[in-house]
Residue, then its C-alpha position, 0 to 999 in steps of 0.5 A: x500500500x503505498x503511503x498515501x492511501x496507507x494513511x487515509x487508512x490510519x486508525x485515527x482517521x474516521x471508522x468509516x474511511x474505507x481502505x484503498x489500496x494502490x492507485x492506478x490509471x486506468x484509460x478511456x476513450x475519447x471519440x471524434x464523432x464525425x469520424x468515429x475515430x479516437x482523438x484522446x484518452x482520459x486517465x481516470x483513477x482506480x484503486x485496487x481495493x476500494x471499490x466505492x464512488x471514486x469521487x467520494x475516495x477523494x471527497x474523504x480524502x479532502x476531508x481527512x486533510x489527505x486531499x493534495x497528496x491523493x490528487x499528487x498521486x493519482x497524477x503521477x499514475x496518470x502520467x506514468x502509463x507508457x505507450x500512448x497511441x501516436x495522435x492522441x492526447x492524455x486527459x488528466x484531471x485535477x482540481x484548482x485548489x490543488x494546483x495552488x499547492x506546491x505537492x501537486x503544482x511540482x508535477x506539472x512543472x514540465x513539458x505538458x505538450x500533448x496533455x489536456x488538464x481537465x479542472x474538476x471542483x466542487x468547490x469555490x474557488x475565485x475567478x482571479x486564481x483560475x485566471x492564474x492556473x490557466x495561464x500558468x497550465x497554457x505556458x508549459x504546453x497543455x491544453x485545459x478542459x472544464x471538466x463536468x459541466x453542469x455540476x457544482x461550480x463548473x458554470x459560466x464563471x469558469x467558463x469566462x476565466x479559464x477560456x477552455x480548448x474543451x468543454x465536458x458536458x456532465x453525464x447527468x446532463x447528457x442522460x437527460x437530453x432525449x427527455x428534457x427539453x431544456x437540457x437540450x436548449x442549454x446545450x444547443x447555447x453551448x455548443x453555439x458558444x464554445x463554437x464561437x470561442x474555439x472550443x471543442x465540446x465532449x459528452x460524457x457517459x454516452x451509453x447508448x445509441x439514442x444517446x449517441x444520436x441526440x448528441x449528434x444532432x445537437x452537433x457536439x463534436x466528441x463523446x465518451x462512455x460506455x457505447x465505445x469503451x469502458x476505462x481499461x487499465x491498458x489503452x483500448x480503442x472503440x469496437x468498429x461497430x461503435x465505430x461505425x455508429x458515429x459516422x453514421x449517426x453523424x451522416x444521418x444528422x448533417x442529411x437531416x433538415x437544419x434546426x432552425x435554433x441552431x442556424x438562427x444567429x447565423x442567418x443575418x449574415x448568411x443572408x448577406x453572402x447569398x444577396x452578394x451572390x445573387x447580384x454578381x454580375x462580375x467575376x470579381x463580385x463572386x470573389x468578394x462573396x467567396x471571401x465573406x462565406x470564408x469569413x463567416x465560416x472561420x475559415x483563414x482560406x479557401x480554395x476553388x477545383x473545378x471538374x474537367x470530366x473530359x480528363x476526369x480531374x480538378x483544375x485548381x482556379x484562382x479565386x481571385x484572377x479566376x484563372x486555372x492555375x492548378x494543380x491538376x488532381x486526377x480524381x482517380x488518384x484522389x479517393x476522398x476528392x473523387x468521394x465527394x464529387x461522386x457523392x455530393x457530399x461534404x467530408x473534412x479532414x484534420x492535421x494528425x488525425x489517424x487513418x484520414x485520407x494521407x493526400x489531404x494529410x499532406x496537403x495540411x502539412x504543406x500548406x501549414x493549416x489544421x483542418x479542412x473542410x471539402x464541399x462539393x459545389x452542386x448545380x441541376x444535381x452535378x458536381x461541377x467542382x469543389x470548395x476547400x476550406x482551411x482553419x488554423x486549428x486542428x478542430x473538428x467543423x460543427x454540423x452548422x459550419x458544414x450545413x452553412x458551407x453547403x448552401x455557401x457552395x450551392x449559391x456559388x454554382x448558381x453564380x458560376x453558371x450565370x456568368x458562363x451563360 
């Protein structure tokens, strides 16, 4: 036993106080839920004779005055799990009245790049000292989440102080979405918010696949829970059929009619970049609404291919001279290029993503950009050439973003064929 849990154990501490026995770290999937693939793991903490509500070993601890060093080593079990798959990152949870301590605060003092710190409390602590961890956690390299959203003092008021690269939705919010019309309207603002900032949003405790698909209409880009995988002492990626669910529950929502709540705050300037457009009469009237579509998407560039069916292939064309000025991409030698002319629809691609399509991959890393996002451009029903769009960060496009691009690209064709009339 080692000797922190050997002296939560000690005979003074209450009768109650069960017997823990060694920490360790056990590992959970998290899933992209527009691929199905995994993007992280999330170190939870285990015990090998305790085998109560983990969040109430450590409640007793905090109670006993054992808190910070229970934390300090649940952490360094976390971060001691060797062989961490190639493209994903390691969550490890903590809370911020720890940090304020030197016993816990020493073992972030390192290199965090490829970590995510995950804020977890159930206590007040002020604005001003989350502001300070923040920072302090972002200059070593890691990445922050707020942990269980909608539970305790995980609010607004954390959200607004640390600026989160991630938001977890508590699985007590998330069991309630199939039921509970508010759980839903609350979510949809926060996924509208953390779109808005940058931040990625992972449901928690995602069991089954009515969850899953609740989830996926109310466009949260990630999941974790049981329906992938349980946490597991070794790393353990989802079956290919929970696999397969996401990318098809996925597919199922962007083909779906848009929720009108969740396009509303988009619409005022969607408007705009259709009315531009529609008034084109010059080719360089098309280049000013191509360059607002890409600004309302948070995109920083885009690029136009048409389709050559003669050659079966895309000429590359300059969205500002509107020249072809390549490079020429043979369709049959571009799967996922000749995927989303054949099929009509959107497919998107991020910097480092594992099994993606290794063409785009390089495309990403020669143009130094962290995503992509494909739109084929649709008129009478043909493809007649293809949208790219390119963000700096390696974060997912919601389904509002895809669905906006979709009808961006839509009116662009209609703008392409009536000047080549």
């Amino acid at each position: 036993m080692d000797t922190v849990t050997a002296s939560l154990a000690e005979p003074e501490r209450p009768s109650a106080w069960p017997v823990l026995g060694a920490i360790r770290a056990w590992a959970q999937p998290i899933v992209a839920l527009t691929t199905g693939l995994t993007v992280g793991f999330e170190a939870l903490a285990r015990f090998d004779e305790y085998r109560g509500p983990v969040a109430e070993a450590f409640e007793r601890a905090w109670a006993t005055g054992m808190g910070p060093d229970l934390e300090a080593e649940a952490l360094r079990a976390a971060l001691r799990m060797e062989g961490r798959p190639p493209g994903t990152y390691l969550a490890v949870n903590v809370s911020p009245r720890a940090l304020n301590m030197d016993l816990v605060r020493d073992i972030f003092d390192r290199d965090l790049a490829g970590i995510v710190v995950e804020l977890t409390e159930s206590h007040y602590v002020p604005t001003s000292e989350l502001r300070l961890t923040a920072d302090w956690l972002r200059a070593r390299g890691a990445r922050l989440a707020i942990d269980d959203l909608g539970t305790g003092y995980a609010g607004l008021e954390r959200l607004v102080s640390v600026r989160p690269d991630l938001i977890k939705i508590d699985r007590s919010l998330v069991t309630q979405l199939e039921t509970d019309e508010v759980s839903r309207i609350m979510v949809e603002s926060l996924v509208r918010f953390a779109s808005r900032v940058g931040a990625g949003v992972i449901a928690e405790g995602i069991e089954e696949q009515s969850t899953l698909e609740v989830v996926a209409e109310l466009d949260i880009a990630y999941g974790q829970g049981f329906l992938f995988s349980p946490a597991r002492p070794t790393w353990t990626f989802p079956g290919r059929q929970a696999v397969e669910a996401a990318r098809a529950v996925h597919q199922q929502a962007l083909s779906a009619t848009p929720r009108q709540d969740i396009l509303l705050n988009e619409m005022v300037q969607l408007d705009r970049v259709a009315e531009r457009f529609g008034e084109a009469e010059e080719v360089v009237d098309v280049q000013h609404a191509v360059v607002e579509l890409t600004r309302m998407l948070g995109a920083v560039d885009v690029g136009i291919d048409l389709v050559n069916e003669t050659e079966g292939c895309l000429v590359a064309l300059n969205h500002q001279s509107w020249a072809h000025v390549g490079p020429v991409r043979p369709l049959d030698e571009n799967p996922l290029l000749q995927w989303t002319i054949e099929s009509r629809r959107a497919a998107q691609v991020l910097r480092g993503e594992p099994l993606s399509d290794q063409q785009q991959q390089d495309r990403l890393a020669e143009l130094g950009y962290g995503a992509l996002l494909l739109v084929p451009v649709v008129t009478r029903g043909d493809a007649i050439g293809l949208l790219t769009l390119f963000r700096d960060e390696a974060r997912p496009w919601t389904l509002a973003e895809i669905r906006l691009a979709r009808i961006g690209a839509g009116q662009l064709a209609a703008a392409l064929e009536r000047l080549s009339a």
